[in-house]
N, C-alpha and C positions, 0 to 999 in steps of 0.2 A: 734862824734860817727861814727864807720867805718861803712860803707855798706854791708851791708853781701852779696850783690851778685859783686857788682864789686869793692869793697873795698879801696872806696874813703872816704879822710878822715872828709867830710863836708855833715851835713846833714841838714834840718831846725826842727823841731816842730809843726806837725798841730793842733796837741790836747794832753792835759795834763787832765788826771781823775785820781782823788784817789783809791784807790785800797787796798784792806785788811780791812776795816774799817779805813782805814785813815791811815795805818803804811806805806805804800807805794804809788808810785805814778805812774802810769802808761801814756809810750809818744807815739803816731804815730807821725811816721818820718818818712822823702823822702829825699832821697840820691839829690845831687843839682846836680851829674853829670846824673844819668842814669833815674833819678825817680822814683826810688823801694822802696816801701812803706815800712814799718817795725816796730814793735815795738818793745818798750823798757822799761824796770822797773828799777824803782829808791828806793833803800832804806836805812835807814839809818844804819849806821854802829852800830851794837851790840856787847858787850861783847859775847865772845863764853859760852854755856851752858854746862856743864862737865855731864853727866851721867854714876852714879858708876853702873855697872851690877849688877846680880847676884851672877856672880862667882867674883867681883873684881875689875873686869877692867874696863877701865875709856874711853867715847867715848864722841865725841861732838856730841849735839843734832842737828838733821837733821828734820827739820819739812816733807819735802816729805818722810822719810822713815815712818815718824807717819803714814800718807796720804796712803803709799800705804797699812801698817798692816790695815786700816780701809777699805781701798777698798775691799782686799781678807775676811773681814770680814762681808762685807754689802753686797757682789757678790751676785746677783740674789733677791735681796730686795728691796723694793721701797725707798731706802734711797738715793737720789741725790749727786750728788758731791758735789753740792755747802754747804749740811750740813757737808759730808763729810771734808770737807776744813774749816769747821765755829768751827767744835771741835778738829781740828788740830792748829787752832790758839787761840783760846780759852786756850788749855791746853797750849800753848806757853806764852800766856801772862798772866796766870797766873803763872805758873813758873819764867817769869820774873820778877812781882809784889811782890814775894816773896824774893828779891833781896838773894837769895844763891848762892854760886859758883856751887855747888855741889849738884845734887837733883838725888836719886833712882829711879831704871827704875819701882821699885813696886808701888812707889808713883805717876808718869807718868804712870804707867798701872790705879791705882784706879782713878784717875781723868779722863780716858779716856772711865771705867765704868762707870762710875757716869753719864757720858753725854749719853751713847750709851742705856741705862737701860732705860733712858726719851724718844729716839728715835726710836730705835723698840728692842726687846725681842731676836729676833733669832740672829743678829748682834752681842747684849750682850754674848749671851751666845756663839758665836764664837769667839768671840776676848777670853772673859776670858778663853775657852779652851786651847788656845794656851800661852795668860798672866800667867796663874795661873799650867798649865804647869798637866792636868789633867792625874792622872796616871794609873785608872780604872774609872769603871761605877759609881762608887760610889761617887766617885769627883763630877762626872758630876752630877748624881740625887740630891745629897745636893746643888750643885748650883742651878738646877731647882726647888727645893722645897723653898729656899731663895726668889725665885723671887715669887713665888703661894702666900709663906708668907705675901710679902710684895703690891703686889695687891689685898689681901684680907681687910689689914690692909688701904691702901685706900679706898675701898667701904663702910668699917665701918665707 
C-alpha cells in the first residue's frame, strides 16, 4: 500500500479490526520509510446493485449517497451517525439478501422508512417528504395522521 504523504511503495500493518459488522476490515499502517501512520479499509468485492429510478433510469447503488439523504434528514436531531450508517447498511444488506439484480429506488425508500419511523418521528417524516416527493399540505397531513394512527395502535 503507497503512503499518502511520501508515496513509498512499503508499508507494515499494526492493527487489523473488523468494521461494518464484520463486512469489512479496517488496517493502521506506517509507511517503513517516513512513519506516517495511516489507515486503510478492506472489502470484499460485490456484485454492483442496479437502481431503476423513478423516471427509468438505472444508477448504481452508492451506500454514502443513502448516508448523506439520511444526514440532511436527521440534521438537527438526536439521531447519531453511527445509527445513521447502521440503517444505511442494513438496507444494503438487505437488498443484497434478496439476491436481485435490479431493485426500485421506492422500495429502498420504504425500507429506509420502515427503520427511520422506529428511530425518531421528525427524521421520518423528512426523508418521506422528499421520498414520497409531497406536492401539497395534504400529502404531508395524511402522512402525519399515518403516524398518530399507528402510535395510537401501539398503546392499545
Amino acid at each position: 500500500m503507497n503512503c499518502p504523504k511520501c508515496y513509498h511503495k512499503s508499508s507494515r500493518v499494526l492493527d487489523s479490526r473488523p468494521f461494518e459488522d464484520g463486512e469489512a476490515i479496517r488496517r493502521r499502517r506506517e509507511c517503513e520509510r517516513c512513519g506516517f501512520r495511516f489507515r486503510t479499509f478492506e472489502r470484499k468485492e460485490e456484485t454492483p446493485l442496479i437502481i431503476v429510478k423513478k423516471d427509468g433510469t438505472r444508477q448504481e447503488f452508492v451506500r454514502d449517497k443513502l448516508i448523506r439523504g439520511l444526514m440532511r434528514a436527521c440534521e438537527k436531531r438526536p439521531v447519531t451517525i453511527d445509527e445513521i450508517e447502521q440503517i444505511a447498511l442494513e438496507v444494503e444488506q438487505e437488498i443484497r439478501n434478496s439476491e436481485q439484480a435490479e431493485i426500485s429506488s421506492q422500495q429502498i425508500g420504504e425500507m429506509v422508512l420502515d427503520r427511520l419511523a422506529e428511530i425518531d418521528e421528525v427524521a421520518y417524516v423528512r426523508f418521506a417528504s422528499v421520498y414520497r416527493q409531497f406536492e401539497n399540505i395534504n400529502f404531508f397531513l395524511d402522512e402525519l395522521k399515518e403516524i398518530l394512527q399507528s402510535k395510537r395502535a401501539e398503546k392499545e
